[in-house]
Each structure stands twice: as C-alpha cells, then as structure tokens.
C-alpha positions as CSV (number, residue, x, y, z in Angstrom):
1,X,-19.3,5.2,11.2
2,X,-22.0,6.4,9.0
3,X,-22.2,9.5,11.0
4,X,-18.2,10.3,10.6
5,X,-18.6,9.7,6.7
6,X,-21.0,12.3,6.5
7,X,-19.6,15.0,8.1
8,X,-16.5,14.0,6.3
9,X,-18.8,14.5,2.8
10,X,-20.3,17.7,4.6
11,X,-16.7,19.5,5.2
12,X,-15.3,18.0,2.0
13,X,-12.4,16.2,4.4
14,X,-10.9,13.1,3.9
15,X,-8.7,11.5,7.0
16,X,-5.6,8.6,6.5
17,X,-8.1,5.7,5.9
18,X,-9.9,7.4,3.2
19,X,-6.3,8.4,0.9
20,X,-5.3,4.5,1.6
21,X,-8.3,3.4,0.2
22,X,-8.3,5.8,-2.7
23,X,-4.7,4.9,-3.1
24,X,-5.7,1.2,-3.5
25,X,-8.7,2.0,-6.0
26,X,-6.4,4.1,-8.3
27,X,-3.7,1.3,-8.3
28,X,-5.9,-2.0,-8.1
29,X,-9.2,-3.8,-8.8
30,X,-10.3,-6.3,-6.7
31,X,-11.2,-8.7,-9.3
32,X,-13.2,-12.1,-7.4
33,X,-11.0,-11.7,-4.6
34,X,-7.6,-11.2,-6.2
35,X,-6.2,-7.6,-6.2
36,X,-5.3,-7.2,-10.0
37,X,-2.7,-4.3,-11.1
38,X,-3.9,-1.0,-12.8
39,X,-2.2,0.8,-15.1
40,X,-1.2,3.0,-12.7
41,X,0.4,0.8,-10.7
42,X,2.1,-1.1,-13.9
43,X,3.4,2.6,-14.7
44,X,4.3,2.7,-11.2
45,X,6.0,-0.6,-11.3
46,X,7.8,-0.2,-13.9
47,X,9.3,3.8,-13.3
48,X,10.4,3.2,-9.2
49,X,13.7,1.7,-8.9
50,X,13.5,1.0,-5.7
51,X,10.5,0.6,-3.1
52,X,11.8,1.7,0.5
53,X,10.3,1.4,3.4
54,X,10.3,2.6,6.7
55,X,8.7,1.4,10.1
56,X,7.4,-1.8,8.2
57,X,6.4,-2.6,11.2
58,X,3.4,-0.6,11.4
59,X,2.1,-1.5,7.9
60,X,-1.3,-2.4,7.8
61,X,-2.9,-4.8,4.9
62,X,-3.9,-1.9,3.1
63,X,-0.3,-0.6,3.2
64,X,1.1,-3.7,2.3
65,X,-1.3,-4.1,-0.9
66,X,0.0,-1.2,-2.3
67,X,3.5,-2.1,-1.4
68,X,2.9,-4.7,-3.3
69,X,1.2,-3.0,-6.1
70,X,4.1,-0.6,-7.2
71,X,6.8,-3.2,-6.3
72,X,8.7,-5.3,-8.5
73,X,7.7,-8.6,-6.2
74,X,5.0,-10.3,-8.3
75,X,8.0,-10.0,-11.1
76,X,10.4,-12.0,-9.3
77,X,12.7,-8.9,-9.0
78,X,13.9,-7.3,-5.4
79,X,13.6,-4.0,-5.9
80,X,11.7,-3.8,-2.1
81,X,13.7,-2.7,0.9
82,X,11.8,-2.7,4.2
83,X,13.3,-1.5,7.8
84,X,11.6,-1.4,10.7
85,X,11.6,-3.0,14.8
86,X,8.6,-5.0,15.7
87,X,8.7,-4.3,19.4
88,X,8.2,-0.5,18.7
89,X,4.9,-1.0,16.8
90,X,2.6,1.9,18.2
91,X,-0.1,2.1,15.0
92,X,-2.6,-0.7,16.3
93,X,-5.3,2.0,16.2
94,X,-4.3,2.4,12.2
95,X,-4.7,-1.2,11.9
96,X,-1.0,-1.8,12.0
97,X,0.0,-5.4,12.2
98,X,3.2,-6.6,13.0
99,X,2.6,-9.9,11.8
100,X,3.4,-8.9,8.3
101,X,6.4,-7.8,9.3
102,X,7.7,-11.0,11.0
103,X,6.1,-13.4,8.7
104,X,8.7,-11.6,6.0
105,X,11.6,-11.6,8.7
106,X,10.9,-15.4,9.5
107,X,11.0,-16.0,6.0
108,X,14.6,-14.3,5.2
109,X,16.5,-16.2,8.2
C-alpha cells in the first residue's frame, strides 16, 4: 500500500479512495470518535434541497458518512431519497456494503 501511495505522490494522481477521503476531511472532523459537521458540510446542509441517491446499494461507510454529512437527517428533516436493488451490488472491491442499505430498508417496512 505504501508502495501505491508513492507513486500516486510521484505522478501527482489521486484514484476513488483518495477524493472520498478528501471529501470526508473537507466536510467532517473526527472528533474522539464522532464525525462532527464542518462548515462546509453545514453550508452544504443547509443549500441542498434534496439528497438523491442512486445504487444505495453499493454505498460504502465512507459514502454513507458523507451522505450523512450534507443531509438534513441529524436535523430530523427528510430531505434524503435513496434507490437502489441489493441483489445487484457489484462494488465489494470499493468496499460496498449492502448491509447499509437493508438495515435502512428493514427499518422503513
């Protein structure tokens, strides 16, 4: 891994992982163990409408952090709309995992 991250640095590349993770630092600070909101996610949060999203059932917990970031959830409002079909879940090697999307699905029947 230490290898791939320097050749990364070398080429001045960055690949998926790396613009989820810098996605997560610009939005949230993991403060002892509790991911508290930024001010760009507050700004976020408070301009989007609406957070849609599709083939929830490849999120990863990464993806879902931020989902819940720039979401209106922690507000107590439903402004988050998510679509997706857990049997065609093909991102395992992204981390994908399904089981945030049925935990919601159990949750909402």
């Amino acid at each position: 891994m230490d290898k791939y991250s320097n050749k990364k640095k070398e080429r001045n590349l960055i690949d998926f992982n790396d613009i989820e993770h810098f996605c997560l630092e610009i939005l949230g600070e993991n403060i002892n163990g509790k991911i508290i909101e930024k001010e760009a996610a507050l700004k976020l949060k408070e301009d989007f409408y609406e957070v849609l999203v599709d083939e929830y059932q490849d999120t990863n917990n990464v993806q879902e952090t931020i989902i819940n970031l720039i979401s209106k959830q922690s507000l107590g409002a439903e402004n988050l709309f998510m679509v997706g079909d857990v049997k065609q879940s093909i991102y395992r090697f992204r981390q994908a995992n399904p089981e945030i999307f049925l935990g919601k699905y159990k949750n909402t029947h």
